[in-house]
C-alpha positions in Angstrom: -43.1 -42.0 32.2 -44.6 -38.5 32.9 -48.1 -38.1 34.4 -50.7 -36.2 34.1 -50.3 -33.2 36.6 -54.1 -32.8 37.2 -54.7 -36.3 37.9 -51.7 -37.9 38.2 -52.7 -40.9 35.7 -49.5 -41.7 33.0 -49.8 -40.0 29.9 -50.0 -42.2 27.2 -48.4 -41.9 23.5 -50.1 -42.3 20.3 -47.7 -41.7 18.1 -48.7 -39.6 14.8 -45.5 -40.4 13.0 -46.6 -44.5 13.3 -49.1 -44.4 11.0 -51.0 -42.2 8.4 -51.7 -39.4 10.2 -48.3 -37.6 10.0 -46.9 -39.4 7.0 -44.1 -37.1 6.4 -40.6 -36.7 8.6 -39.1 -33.5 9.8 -36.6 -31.5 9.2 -34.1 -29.1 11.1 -32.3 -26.0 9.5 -28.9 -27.7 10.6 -29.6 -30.4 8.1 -30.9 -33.2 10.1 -34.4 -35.8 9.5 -36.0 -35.8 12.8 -39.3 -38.1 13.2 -42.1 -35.0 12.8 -41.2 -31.3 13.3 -42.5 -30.8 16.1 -39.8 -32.7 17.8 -37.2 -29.3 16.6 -37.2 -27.7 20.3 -34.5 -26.4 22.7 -36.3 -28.9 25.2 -35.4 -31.8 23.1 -32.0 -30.6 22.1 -31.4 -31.3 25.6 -32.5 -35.0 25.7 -29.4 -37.4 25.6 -31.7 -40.0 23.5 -32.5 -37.6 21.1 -28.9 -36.0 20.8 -28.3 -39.4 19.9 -30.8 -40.0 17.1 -29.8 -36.5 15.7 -25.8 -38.1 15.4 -26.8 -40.6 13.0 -29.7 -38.1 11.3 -27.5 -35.6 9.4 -29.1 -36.0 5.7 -25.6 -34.8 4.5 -24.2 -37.4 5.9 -26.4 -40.6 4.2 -27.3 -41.6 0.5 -30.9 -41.7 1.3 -33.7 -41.4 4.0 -34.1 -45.1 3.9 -30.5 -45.4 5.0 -31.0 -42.8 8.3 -34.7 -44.0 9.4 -33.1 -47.7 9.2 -30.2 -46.9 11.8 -30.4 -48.8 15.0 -31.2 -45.4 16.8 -34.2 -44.4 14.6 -35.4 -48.1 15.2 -34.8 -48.0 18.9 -37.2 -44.7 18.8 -39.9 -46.3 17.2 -39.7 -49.6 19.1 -39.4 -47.7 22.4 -42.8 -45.5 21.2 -44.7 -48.4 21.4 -43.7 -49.1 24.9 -44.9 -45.6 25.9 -41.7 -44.1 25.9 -40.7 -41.0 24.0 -39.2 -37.8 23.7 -40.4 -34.5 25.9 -42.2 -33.1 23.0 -44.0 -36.5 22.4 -45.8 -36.2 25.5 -47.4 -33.1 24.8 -47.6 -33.7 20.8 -48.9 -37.0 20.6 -50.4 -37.5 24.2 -53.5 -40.3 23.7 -57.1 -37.6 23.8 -60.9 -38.5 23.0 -60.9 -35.5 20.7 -57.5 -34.7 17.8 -55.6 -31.8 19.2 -53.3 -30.0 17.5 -53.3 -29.4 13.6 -55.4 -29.0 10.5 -54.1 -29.6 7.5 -55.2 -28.4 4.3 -54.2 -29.7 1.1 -54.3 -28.4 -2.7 -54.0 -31.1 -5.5 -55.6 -30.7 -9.1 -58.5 -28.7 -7.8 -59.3 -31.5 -5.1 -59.0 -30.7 -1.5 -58.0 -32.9 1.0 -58.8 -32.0 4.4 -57.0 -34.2 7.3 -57.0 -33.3 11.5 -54.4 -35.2 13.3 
């Protein structure tokens, strides 16, 4: 598990694509779901776990997102997220803070607006 190169404590996950706070999945221009879209980098690309979730993530491919997120590699990712483990960008991404870190969304329905930070 990767550590924290200031202090050298692990970096724990708390994975935005678990619960409400990212409900929505990603998607890459070559056609495939992936978890969140933030996971869409060379750096991943290069991971041999995720090379495997993007083989059985081609949308193409599948008569429904049910049918991809229910494969046993999109399982084995969110089982192995609660045992800390995850891709590169997850680290960074989704690393546990005090404080949200990353993104603001904004969010236009009938006049109301919905503002969530996750």
């Amino acid at each position: 598990m990767p550590k924290n190169k200031k202090d050298n404590e692990i970096i724990e996950i708390d994975a935005k694509c678990k619960d409400k706070r990212q409900p929505a999945f990603g998607f890459t221009n070559r056609g495939e779901l992936i978890p969140c879209c933030w996971l869409d980098t060379q750096k991943n690309r290069f991971d041999k776990k995720y090379q495997k979730l993007l083989s059985v993530s081609k949308i193409s491919e599948h008569k429904s997102i049910e049918n991809i997120i229910l494969q046993p590699e999109w399982i084995e990712f969110h089982n192995d997220l609660d045992n800390n483990k995850g891709f590169p960008m997850c680290y960074i991404v989704c690393k546990k803070r005090k404080q949200p870190g990353h993104q603001k969304q904004t969010t236009y329905i009938k006049q109301e607006v919905k503002v969530r930070k996750t």
